[in-house]
N, C-alpha and C positions, 0 to 999 in steps of 0.2 A: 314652704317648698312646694312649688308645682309640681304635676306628674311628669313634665319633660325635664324637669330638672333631678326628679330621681334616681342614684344607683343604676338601678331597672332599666331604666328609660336609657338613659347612656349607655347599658351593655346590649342594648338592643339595638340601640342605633349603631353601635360603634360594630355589628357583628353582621347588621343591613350592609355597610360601607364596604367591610371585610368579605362578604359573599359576593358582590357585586365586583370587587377589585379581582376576585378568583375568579370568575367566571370570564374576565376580560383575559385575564393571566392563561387560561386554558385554551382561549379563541384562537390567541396570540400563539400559545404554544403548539397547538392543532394546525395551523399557518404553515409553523416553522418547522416539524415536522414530514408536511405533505411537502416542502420544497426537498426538502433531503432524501426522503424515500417514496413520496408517492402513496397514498389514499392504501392500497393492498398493502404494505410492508411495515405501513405503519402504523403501534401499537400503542397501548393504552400505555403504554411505561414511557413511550419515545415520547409523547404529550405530557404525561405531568413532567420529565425529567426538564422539556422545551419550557417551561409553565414556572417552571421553580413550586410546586404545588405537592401535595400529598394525592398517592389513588384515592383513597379515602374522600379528598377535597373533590377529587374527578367525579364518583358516584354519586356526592353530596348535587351534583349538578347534570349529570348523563347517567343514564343508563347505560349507554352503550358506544362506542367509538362513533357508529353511525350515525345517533345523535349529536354529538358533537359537532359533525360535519354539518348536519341540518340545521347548528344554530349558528355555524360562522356564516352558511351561505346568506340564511336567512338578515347576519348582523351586516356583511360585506355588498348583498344588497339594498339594505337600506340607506347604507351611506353614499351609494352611487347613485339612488334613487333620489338626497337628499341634492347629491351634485348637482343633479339632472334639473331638478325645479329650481335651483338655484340661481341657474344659470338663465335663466329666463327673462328678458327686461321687456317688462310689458309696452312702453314707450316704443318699441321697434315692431316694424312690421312682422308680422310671422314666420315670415320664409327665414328671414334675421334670426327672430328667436329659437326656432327650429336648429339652424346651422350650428348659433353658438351652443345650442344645453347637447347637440350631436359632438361636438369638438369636447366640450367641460368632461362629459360622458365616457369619452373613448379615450382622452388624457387619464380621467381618473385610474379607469380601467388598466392602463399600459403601464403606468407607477410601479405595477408589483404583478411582474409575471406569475408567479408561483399561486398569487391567488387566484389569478384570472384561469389558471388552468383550471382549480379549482370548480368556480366559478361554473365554465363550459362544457368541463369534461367529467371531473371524477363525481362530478354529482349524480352523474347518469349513471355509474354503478351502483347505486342504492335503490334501483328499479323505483315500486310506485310512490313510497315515500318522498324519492328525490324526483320524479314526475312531478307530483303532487306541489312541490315548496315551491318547485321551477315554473310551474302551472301560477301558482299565485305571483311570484315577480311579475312575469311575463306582463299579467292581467293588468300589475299596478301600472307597470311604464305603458303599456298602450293604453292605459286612462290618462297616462301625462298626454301621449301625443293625438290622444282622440281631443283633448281640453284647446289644447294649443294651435292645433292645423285646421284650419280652416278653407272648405271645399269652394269649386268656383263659384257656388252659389251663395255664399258666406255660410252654407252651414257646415257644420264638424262632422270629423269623417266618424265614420260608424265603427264602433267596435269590432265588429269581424273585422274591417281593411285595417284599423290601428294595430290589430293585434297578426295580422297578417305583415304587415311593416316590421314589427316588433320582430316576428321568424326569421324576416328576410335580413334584416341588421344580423341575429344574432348568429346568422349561418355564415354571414363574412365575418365576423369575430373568432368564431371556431375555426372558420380555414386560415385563417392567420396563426391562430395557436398553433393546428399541427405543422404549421409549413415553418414556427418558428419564429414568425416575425411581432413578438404579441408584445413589442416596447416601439412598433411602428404602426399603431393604429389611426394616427395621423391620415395615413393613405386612404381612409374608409369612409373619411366625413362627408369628401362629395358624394360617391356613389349610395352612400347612406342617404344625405338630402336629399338626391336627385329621387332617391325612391321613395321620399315622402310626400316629396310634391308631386311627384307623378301620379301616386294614391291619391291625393287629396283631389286633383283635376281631372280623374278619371268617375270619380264617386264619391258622395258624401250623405249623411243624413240628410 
């Protein structure tokens, strides 16, 4: 008998799988939660009970509600992150590829209100912590569109204007949200392109 084939080895793995299925089970139930009450109202009980999960399972994983919230933003952007490059087909001109991972991006987005508010608003009541997580997204997608846009001299635009793009998107996503319109973000792709190309022809590295 191997060591992976041991007792051991299988309650180990089988209890990795089991921790991992919780912590999705929580993210999920933290989601479902913030759509019904709202980030303030709701509580460590409203989450396991959304969760099918024990508090006990909750603590095994967060210290605190507001952890919690840090790691769905953190999970919820990486899959928009993952959209975002996804959408990218190197064969196309830029302005092309730009457009489509701006459209793939802002579909993703619109899918699921409840987390988009998330997303853009209730993260910001968790002051520097929720600065901090929002501070690192930001950084990663304006290194997608620092990669990808290319300035009139072919070179890539600079970090301060990708991540200055990055503000400017994400302040029309927020005024969508509060104005209610956050399952028609459709409306945002051109004036979003137009402000990358306008970045990129105004200045680049």
């Amino acid at each position: 008998m191997t060591p992976s084939d041991s007792p051991a080895a299988d309650d180990s793995q089988e209890t990795a799988v089991e921790r991992h299925a919780h912590h999705a089970r929580l993210l999920e139930g933290m989601t479902k939660a913030l759509a019904a009450k709202g980030y303030a109202d709701t509580t460590i009980a409203d989450i396991v009970r959304e969760a099918a999960v024990s508090r006990r399972s909750f603590y095994e994983h967060f210290a605190t509600k507001a952890d919690c919230l840090l790691a769905l933003y953190e999970a919820a952007s990486e899959q928009a992150l993952v959209v975002l490059i996804g959408a990218v087909d190197p064969l196309q001109p830029w302005q092309t590829q730009v457009e489509h991972a701006v459209t793939a991006y802002l579909d993703f987005l619109a899918e699921d209100p409840a987390l988009l508010k998330t997303l853009f608003v209730e993260i910001l009541g968790l002051g520097l912590p929720g600065l901090a997580v929002r501070r690192k997204v930001n950084a990663q997608i304006a290194g997608f569109i620092s990669a990808a846009t290319i300035g009139e001299h072919g070179a890539r635009l600079t970090p301060d204007l990708a991540m200055t793009v990055v503000g400017g998107i994400n302040e029309l996503i927020l005024q969508a949200v509060e104005e209610e319109r956050s399952t028609d973000l459709r409306r945002l792709v051109e004036p979003a392109t137009r402000l990358i190309r306008a970045v990129a022809l105004s200045g680049s590295a």
